[in-house]
ZAMARGU-4260 file (C-alpha; in steps of 0.2 Angstrom, whole numbers, plus 5000, padded with zeros to 4 digits):
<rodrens>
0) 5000/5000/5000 | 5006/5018/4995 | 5012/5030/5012 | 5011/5045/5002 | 5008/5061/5012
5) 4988/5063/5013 | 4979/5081/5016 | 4960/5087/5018 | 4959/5098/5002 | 4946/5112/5001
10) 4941/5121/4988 | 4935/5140/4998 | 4921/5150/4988 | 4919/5166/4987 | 4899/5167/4985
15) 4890/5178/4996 | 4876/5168/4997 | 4872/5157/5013 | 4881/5140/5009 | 4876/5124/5019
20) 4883/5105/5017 | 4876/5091/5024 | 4889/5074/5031 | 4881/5060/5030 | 4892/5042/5037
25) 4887/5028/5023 | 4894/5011/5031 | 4912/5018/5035 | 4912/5030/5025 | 4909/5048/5023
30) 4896/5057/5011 | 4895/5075/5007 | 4881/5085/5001 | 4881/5093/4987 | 4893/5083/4978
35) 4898/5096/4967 | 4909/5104/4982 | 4926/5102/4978 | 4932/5096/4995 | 4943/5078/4992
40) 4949/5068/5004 | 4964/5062/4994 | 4972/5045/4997 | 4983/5031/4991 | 4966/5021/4994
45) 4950/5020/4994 | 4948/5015/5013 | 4936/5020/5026 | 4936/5039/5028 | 4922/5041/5042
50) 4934/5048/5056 | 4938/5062/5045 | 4919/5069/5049 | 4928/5082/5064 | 4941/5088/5054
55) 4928/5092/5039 | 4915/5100/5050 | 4928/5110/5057 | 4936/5117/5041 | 4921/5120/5031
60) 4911/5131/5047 | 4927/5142/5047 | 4925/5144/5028 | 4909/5150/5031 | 4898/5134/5029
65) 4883/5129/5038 | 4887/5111/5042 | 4871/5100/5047 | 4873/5081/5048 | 4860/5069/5040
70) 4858/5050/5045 | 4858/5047/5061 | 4869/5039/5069 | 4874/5027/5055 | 4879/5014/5069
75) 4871/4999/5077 | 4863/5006/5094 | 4872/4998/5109 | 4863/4992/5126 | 4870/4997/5140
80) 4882/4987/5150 | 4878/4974/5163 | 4892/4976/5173 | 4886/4964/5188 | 4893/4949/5179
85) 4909/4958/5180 | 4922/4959/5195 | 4923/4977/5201 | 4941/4975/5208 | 4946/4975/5190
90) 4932/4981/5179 | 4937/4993/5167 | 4919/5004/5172 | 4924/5021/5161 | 4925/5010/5147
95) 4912/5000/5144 | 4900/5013/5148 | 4910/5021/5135 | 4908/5010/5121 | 4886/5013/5119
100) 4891/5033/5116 | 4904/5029/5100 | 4905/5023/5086 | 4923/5022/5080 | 4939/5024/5091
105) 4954/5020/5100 | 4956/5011/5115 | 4975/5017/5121 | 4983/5006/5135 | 4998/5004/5144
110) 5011/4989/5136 | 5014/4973/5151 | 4999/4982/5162 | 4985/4977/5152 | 4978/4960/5146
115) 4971/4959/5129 | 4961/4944/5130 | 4953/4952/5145 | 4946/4969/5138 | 4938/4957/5124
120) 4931/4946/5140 | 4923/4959/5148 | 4916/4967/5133 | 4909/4950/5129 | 4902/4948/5146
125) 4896/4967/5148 | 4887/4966/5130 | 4878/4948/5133 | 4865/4951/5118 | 4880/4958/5106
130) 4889/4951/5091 | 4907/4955/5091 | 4920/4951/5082 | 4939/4952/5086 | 4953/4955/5072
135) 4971/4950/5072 | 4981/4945/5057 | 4993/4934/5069 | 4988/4915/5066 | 5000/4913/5084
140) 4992/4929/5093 | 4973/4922/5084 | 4978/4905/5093 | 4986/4912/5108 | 4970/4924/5111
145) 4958/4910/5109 | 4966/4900/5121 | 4967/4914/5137 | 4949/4916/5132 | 4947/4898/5133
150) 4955/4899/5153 | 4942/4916/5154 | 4925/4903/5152 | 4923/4908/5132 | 4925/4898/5117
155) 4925/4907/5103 | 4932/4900/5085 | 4947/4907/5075 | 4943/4912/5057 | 4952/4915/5040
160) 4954/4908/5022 | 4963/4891/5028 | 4949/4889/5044 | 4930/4896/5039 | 4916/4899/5050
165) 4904/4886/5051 | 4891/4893/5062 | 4887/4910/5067 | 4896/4913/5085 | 4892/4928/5095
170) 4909/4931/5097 | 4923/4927/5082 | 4941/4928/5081 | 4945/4931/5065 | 4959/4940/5050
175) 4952/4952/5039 | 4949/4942/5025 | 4941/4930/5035 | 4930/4946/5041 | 4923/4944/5025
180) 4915/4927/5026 | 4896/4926/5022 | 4895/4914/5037 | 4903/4931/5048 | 4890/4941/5044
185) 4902/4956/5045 | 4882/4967/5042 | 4876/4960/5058 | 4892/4965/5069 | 4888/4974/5084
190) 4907/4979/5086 | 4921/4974/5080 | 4938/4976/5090 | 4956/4978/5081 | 4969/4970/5093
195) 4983/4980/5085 | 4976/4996/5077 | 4989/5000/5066 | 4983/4982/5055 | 4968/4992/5050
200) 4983/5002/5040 | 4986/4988/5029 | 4978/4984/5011 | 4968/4973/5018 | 4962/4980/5033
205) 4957/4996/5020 | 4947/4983/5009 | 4939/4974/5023 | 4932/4989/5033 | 4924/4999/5016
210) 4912/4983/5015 | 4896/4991/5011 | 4883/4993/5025 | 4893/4991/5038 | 4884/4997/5055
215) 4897/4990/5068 | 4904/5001/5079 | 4924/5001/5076 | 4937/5000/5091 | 4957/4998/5090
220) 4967/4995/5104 | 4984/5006/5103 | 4998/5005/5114 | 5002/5021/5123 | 5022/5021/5116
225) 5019/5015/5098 | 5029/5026/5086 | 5018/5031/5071 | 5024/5039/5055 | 5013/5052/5049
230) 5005/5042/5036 | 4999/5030/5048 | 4993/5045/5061 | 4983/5049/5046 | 4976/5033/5039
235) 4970/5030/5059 | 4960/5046/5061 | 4952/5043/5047 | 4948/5025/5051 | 4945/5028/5072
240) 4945/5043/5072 | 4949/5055/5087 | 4940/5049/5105 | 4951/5041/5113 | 4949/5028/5128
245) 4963/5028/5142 | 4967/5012/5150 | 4982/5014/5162 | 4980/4998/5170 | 4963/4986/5175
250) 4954/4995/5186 | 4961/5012/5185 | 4958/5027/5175 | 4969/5041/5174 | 4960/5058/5179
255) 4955/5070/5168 | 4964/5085/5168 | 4960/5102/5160 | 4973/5118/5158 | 4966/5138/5160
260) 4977/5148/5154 | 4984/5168/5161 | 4990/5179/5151 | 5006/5187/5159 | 5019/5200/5154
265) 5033/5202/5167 | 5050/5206/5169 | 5060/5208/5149 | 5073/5195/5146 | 5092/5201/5139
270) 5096/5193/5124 | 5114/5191/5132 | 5107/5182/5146 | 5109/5162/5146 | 5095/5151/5150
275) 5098/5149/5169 | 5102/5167/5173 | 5087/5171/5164 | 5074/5161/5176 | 5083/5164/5190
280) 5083/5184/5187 | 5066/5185/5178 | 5057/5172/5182 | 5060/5162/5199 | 5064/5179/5210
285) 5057/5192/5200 | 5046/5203/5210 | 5033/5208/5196 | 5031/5192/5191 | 5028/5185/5208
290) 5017/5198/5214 | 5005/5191/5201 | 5007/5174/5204 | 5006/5174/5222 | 4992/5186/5219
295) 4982/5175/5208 | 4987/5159/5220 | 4977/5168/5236 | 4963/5171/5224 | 4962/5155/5217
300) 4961/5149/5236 | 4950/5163/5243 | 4939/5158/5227 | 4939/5177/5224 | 4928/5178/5206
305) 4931/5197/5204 | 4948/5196/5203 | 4949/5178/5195 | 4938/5188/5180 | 4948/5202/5178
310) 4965/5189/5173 | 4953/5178/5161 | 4935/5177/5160 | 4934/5159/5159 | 4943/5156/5178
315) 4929/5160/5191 | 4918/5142/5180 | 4933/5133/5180 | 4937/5136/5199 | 4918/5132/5201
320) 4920/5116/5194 | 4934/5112/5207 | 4926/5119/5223 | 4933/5110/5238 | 4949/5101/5236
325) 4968/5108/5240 | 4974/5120/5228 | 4994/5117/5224 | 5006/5132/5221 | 5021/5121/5209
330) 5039/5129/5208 | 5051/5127/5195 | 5067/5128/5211 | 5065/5129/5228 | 5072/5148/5225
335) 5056/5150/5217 | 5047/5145/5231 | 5056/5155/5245 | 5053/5171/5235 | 5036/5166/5233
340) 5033/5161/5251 | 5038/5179/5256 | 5023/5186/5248 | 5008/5170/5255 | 5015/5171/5273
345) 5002/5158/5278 | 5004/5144/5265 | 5017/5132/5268 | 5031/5122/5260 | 5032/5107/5254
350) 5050/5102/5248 | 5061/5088/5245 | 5074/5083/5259 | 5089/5094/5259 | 5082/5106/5245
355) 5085/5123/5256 | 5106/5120/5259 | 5108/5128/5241 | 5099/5144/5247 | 5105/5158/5259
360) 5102/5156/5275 | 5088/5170/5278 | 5079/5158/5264 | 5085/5143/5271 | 5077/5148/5289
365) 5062/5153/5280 | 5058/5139/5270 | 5062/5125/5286 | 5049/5135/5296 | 5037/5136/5284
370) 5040/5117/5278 | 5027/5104/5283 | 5024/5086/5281 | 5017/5078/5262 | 4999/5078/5272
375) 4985/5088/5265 | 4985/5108/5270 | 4971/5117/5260 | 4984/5126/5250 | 5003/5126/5248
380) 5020/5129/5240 | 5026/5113/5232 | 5043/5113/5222 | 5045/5096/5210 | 5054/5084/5222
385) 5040/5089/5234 | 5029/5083/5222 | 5037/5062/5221 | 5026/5056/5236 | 5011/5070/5235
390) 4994/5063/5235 | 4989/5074/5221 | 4971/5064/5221 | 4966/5075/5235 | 4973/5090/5224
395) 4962/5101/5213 | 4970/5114/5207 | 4988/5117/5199 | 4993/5131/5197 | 5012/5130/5188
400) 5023/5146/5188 | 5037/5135/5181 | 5045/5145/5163 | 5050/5131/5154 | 5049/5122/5140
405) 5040/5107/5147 | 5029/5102/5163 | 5038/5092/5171 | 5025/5094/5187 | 5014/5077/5185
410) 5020/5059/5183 | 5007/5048/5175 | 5008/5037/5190 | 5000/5049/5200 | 4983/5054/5190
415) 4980/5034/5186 | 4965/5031/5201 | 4953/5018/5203 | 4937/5019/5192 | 4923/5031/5202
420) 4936/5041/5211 | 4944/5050/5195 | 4940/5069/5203 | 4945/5082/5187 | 4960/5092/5190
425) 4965/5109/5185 | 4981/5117/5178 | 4982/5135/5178 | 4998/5138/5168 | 5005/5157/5161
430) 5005/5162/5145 | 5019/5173/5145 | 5023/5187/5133 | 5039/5194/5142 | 5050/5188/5125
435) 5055/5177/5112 | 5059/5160/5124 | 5046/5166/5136 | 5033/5164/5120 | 5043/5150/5114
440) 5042/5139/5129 | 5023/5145/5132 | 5020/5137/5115 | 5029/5120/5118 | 5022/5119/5135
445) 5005/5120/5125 | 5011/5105/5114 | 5016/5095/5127 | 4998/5097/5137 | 4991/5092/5118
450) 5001/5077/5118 | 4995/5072/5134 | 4976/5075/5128 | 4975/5089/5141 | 4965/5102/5133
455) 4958/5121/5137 | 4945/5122/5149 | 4931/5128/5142 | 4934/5121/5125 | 4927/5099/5120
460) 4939/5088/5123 | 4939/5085/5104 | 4942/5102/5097 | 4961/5105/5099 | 4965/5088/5092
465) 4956/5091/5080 | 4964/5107/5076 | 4979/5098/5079 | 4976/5088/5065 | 4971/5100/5056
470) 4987/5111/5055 | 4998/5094/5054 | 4987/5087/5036 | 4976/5101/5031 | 4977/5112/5016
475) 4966/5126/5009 | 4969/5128/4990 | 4958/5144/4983
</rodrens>
């Protein structure tokens, strides 16, 4: 199969008159209304192009298009999950009650914590009235996967060219070409799960999934660390395409996390200055720029809405979505937080062992007085080695007065919660206009919370990746 480069082509009118376009999913593909607009998808294939239904929507409403969508859903509906067959110690709850609400995506997990052949078992145990199908091209992985659901109290049959079906299971293992046995009923799926997205890539993954009338809803599982080439990112939004499913482990879910962002202008960098004098001049003790932070900080704890309005209008909903739990003040250094501790004289520290001996000793003192145990004050200064043993699940609001390039402030071990206790966490992070690596790092640090599917509050979930996407694979030709 060809890896050319794709992009999402539009063709931008310049009529005045009210335009509207209707999308339409047709099996796994997409249909647009009128045909006559010269808007292409173009591909080294043919394959399913349904995901792409965001992106589309997106570009033509900011070319001025009324976008409507026509159909329905265009998916087999999905009961809800019994889950009382299920054990709740390691029921994956968030995603089976996920899986009614979508129609295509991917269900990304964490490699050696996650059991395959158990998300298959409990989707066949939490959908007892639903006919699924399972693909993987492996003959060993097919055989292996049937066996472990064998030990998990299901038999279900492996399918290709060599090995047909030879009657209509509930649930079936099978390739892609054997997907395409009349015996399969590929129609009549009620979901099909790909065991290794990136096979839905292939030629024949392309082929199997453009059968026509097919209403299945459509889930690949992707490993967090898989190393895609651009081609393939491309070729799996448009066949998943862009919710995503988290599965740190069975059991747990990692929480959702949301970023406000402050506009700030502080003190100017020197161009002569090298990186390290520059935070610790302008950044970590500058008094300007502290006196906003710390002011913000005792806002954000006093839940003071005036002031919280006047730095960005979204703030005061965002600090009511997150009303009771600590609030978290991060450093960058433990320099950082001295200087900062001077101006919230009632907020105390929380540091690493030994971090005050590279401070003078005025600091020092101050910072060993005002330091406290990793237990759960209402508010407090935390620099990052503070941070390794922090119960941030009891933690509702960060706000990071870091400068660089990335945010270093959350290990992924410590937002992975069992399912039900998953509370929403905030980041209130700067966006700082000061100068050229001020701005630079601002946007980097936007890229890394992108990466980590940790959008802007106020915004869906769905919109920045999205756009994202967009800026990687679009292009407007006029």
């Amino acid at each position: 199969m060809a890896t050319a480069t794709r992009k999402i082509s539009m063709s931008i009118s310049s009529a005045k008159k009210p335009r509207s376009v209707i999308l339409t999913r047709c099996g796994r593909h997409l249909s647009i209304e009128p045909e006559k607009l010269d808007l292409a998808v173009n591909r080294a294939t043919h394959g399913p192009n349904v995901g792409l239904m965001a992106p589309v929507s997106l570009s033509l409403q900011e070319a001025g298009w009324e976008v409507t969508f026509g159909g329905g859903s265009g998916v087999i509906a999905l009961e809800e999950p019994e889950l009382s067959a299920l054990s709740s110690r390691k029921c994956d709850t968030l995603l089976l009650t996920a899986l009614p609400t979508i129609a295509e995506g991917l269900i990304c997990y964490d490699r050696g914590r996650i059991d395959v052949a158990g998300i298959v078992a409990q989707v066949y145990y939490a959908f007892p009235r639903a006919r699924i199908g399972v693909i993987e091209e492996s003959t060993a992985r097919r055989r292996q996967l049937v066996r472990r659901l064998g030990e998990l109290g299901i038999t279900a049959p492996s399918v290709d060219t060599r090995r047909p079906l030879r009657t209509a299971r509930r649930l079936v293992v099978s390739s892609w070409y054997g997907l395409a046995d009349d015996e399969m009923q590929a129609h009549c799926l009620d979901m099909v799960l790909v065991l290794d997205a990136t096979q839905a890539v292939s030629e024949r993954g392309q082929l199997a999934l453009s059968m026509t009338g097919a209403r299945f809803r459509l889930f690949g599982l992707l490993p967090r660390d898989a190393k895609l080439a651009p081609s393939t990112v491309y070729t799996l939004r448009a066949t998943f395409g862009f919710e995503e499913l988290d599965l740190p482990e069975h059991g747990q879910v990692e929480r959702p996390v949301r970023v406000a962002w402050i506009p700030l202008t502080a003190e100017r960098e020197s161009p002569q200055m090298t990186t390290l004098e520059w935070k610790r001049n302008c950044v970590w003790t500058a008094p300007r720029r502290n006196r906003l932070v710390a002011r913000l900080a005792k806002g954000v704890a006093d839940r003071d809405k005036v002031y919280l309005g006047s730095r960005s209008p979204k703030l005061p909903s965002a600090i009511d979505e997150y009303p009771t739990q600590r609030s978290i003040l991060l450093t960058e250094s433990i320099r950082q937080a001295a200087a900062l501790a001077e101006r919230l004289p009632k907020w105390p520290i929380i540091a690493g062992a030994g971090e005050e001996s590279v401070l003078a000793e005025r600091d020092a003192m101050l910072v060993k007085q005002r330091q406290t145990p990793k237990a759960s004050p209402a508010c407090a200064i935390v620099t990052i080695d503070g941070m390794t043993d922090l119960d941030l699940n009891s933690t509702a609001v960060v706000l990071w007065c870091g400068a660089g390039p990335l945010v270093p402030l959350l290990q992924r071990g410590q937002l992975v919660v069992p399912c039900g206790e998953a509370r929403p966490l905030l980041i209130i992070d700067f966006s700082d206009r000061s100068g050229p690596r001020a701005r630079k790092w601002t946007r980097r640090r936007r890229d890394a919370y992108l990466d980590a599917r940790w959008t802007d509050f106020g915004r869906h979930p769905l919109v920045q990746p999205v756009e994202q996407f967009l800026k990687q694979f679009g292009q407007k030709r006029r």
